[in-house]
N, C-alpha and C positions, 0 to 999 in steps of 0.2 A: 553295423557291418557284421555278416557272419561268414563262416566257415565251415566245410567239415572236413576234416581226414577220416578218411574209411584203412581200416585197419582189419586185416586178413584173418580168418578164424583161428588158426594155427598160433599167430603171433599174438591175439588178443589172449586166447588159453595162455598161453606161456608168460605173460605178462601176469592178469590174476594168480596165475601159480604161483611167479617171484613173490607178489603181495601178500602173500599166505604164508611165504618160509622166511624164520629169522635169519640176519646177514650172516651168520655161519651155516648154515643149512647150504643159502642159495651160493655161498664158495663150493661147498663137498657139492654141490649138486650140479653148478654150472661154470664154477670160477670165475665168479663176479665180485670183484671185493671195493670196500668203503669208497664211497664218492663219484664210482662207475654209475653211468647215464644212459637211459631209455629216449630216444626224445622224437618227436615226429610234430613237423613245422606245420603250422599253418600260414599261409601268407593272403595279406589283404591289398586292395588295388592301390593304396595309399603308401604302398613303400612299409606299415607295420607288419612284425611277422609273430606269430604266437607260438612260442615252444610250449607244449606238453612235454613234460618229462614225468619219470620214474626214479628215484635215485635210493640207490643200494646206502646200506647201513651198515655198523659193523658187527652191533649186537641186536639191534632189534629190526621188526619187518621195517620192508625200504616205505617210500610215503612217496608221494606223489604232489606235480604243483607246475603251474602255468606262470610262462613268463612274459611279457609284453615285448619287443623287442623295435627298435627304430635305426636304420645306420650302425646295427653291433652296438649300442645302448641300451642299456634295460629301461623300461620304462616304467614300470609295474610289475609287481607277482601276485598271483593267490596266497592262501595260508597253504599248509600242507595239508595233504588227505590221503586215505587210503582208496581210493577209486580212480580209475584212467579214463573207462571209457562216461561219457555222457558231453552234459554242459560244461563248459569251463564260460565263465563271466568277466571282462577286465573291463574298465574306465579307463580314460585318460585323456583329460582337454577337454574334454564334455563329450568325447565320444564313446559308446560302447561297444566293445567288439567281444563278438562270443565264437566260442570254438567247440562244434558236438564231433567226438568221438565216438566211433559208428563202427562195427563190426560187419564186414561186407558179406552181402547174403548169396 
């Protein structure tokens, strides 16, 4: 099963940006502080929905990481990363669902 969220130029900049400044920066910069969320859903026709997210840090750059989701259940996540847009990959039950993060042209 795939997906894409298409995410707007403006807001993908400003996304790489946060990923670039450590969590004290991006407070003086934006006032975004520890455990504040980026997140834009994907949803599949089977009722799973995939959060992407972004999550701010307090001392070091925020990280990045996909979450499975079923009924408000986690079901899965990635490891963490520093990247938002591309592939994100998750399993679960023998199925695969992938989520591409796409910058709209």
């Amino acid at each position: 099963m795939v997906q894409t969220i298409k995410i707007s130029r403006e807001e993908m900049g400003f996304i790489n940006d946060l990923l670039n400044l450590p969590g004290d920066e991006i407070y003086q910069k934006y006032g975004y502080k520890r455990d504040e969320t980026i997140i834009h859903t994907a949803k599949f026709s089977n009722g799973i929905e995939a959060d992407i997210k972004l999550v701010i840090s307090e001392e070091e750059s925020p990280y990045t990481e996909g979450v499975l989701f079923h009924d408000g259940y986690e079901l899965t996540r990635t490891d963490p990363d520093d990247v938002y847009d591309g592939e994100w990959d998750f399993e679960f039950n023998g199925l695969k669902y992938i989520v591409f993060v796409e910058t709209e042209k």
